[in-house]
C-alpha positions as CSV (number, residue, x, y, z in Angstrom):
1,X,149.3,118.9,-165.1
2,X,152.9,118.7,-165.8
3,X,155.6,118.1,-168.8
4,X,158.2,115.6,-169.1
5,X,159.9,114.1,-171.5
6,X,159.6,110.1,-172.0
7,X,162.7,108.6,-170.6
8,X,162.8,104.7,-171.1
9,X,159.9,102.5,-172.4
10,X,159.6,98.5,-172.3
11,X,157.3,95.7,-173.3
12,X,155.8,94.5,-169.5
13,X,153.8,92.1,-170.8
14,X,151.0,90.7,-173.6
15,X,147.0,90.8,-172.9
16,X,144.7,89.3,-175.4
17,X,147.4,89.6,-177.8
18,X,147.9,93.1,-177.2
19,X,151.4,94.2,-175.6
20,X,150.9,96.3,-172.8
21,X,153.7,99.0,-171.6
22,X,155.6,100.4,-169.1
23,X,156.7,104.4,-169.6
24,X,159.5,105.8,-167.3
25,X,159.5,110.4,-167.6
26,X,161.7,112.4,-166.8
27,X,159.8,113.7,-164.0
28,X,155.8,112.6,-162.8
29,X,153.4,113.9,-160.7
30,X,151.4,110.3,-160.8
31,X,152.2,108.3,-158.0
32,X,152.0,104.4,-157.8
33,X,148.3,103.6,-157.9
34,X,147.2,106.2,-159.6
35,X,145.5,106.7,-163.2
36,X,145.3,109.6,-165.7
37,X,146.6,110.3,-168.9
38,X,149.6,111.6,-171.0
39,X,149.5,113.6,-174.3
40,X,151.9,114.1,-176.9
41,X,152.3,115.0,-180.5
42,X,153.3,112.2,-182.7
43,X,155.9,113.1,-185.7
44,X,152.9,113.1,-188.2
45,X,151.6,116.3,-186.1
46,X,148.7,113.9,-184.7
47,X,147.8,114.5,-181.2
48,X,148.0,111.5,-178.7
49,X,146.1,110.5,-175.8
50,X,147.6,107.4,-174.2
51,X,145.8,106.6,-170.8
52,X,147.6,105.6,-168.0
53,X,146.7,102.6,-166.3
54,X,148.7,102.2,-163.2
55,X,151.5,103.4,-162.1
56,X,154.7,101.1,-160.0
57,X,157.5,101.6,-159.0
58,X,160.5,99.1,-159.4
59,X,163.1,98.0,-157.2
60,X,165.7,100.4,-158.6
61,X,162.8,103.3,-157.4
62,X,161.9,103.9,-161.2
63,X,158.5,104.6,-161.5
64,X,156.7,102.9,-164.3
65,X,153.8,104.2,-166.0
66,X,151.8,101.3,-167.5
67,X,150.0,101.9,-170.9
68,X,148.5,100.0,-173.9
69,X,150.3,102.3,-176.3
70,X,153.8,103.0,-176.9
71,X,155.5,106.3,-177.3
72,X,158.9,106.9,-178.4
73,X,161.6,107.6,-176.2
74,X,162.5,111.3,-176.1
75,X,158.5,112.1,-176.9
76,X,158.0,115.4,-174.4
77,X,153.9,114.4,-172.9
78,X,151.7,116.4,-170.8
79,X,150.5,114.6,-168.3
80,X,147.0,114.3,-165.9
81,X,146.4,112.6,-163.3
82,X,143.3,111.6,-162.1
C-alpha cells in the first residue's frame, strides 16, 4: 500500500461508449501489467474506489495507470496492488 498524489490524467480511449483513462501519481508501487486499486476521497467527503486495470508505461517512461473512472488531478489516492 502506498500514497501518492494524482499527477496528470488523460482520456486513452472510448469502450462501449464509456471513456476509459489513463492516471499518472506522483510515485506507484504498480508496475506495468499489474492490477489493483486506488482510493481517494472525493470533495463531497465520498470515498472512492477506482480499480486499476493495467498499468504501461510510455515512451517518455511515464507510467500510466488505466481506469474507467476519472479523478482529479492533485486527488492524493491510496493505492493496492494486486
Amino acid at each position: 500500500m502506498f500514497e501518492a498524489e494524482v499527477t496528470d490524467i488523460r482520456e486513452a480511449s472510448r469502450q462501449q461508449g464509456r471513456s476509459v483513462w489513463q492516471i499518472s501519481l506522483s510515485q506507484t508501487e504498480f508496475t506495468p501489467g499489474a492490477t489493483g486499486v486506488l482510493e481517494a476521497t472525493a470533495r463531497s467527503g465520498a470515498k472512492l474506489e477506482v480499480p486499476v486495470l493495467e498499468v504501461v508505461r510510455d515512451e517518455a517512461g511515464v507510467t500510466w495507470h488505466v481506469t474507467m473512472k476519472p479523478l482529479l488531478e492533485g486527488t492524493m489516492v491510496v493505492g493496492r496492488v494486486g
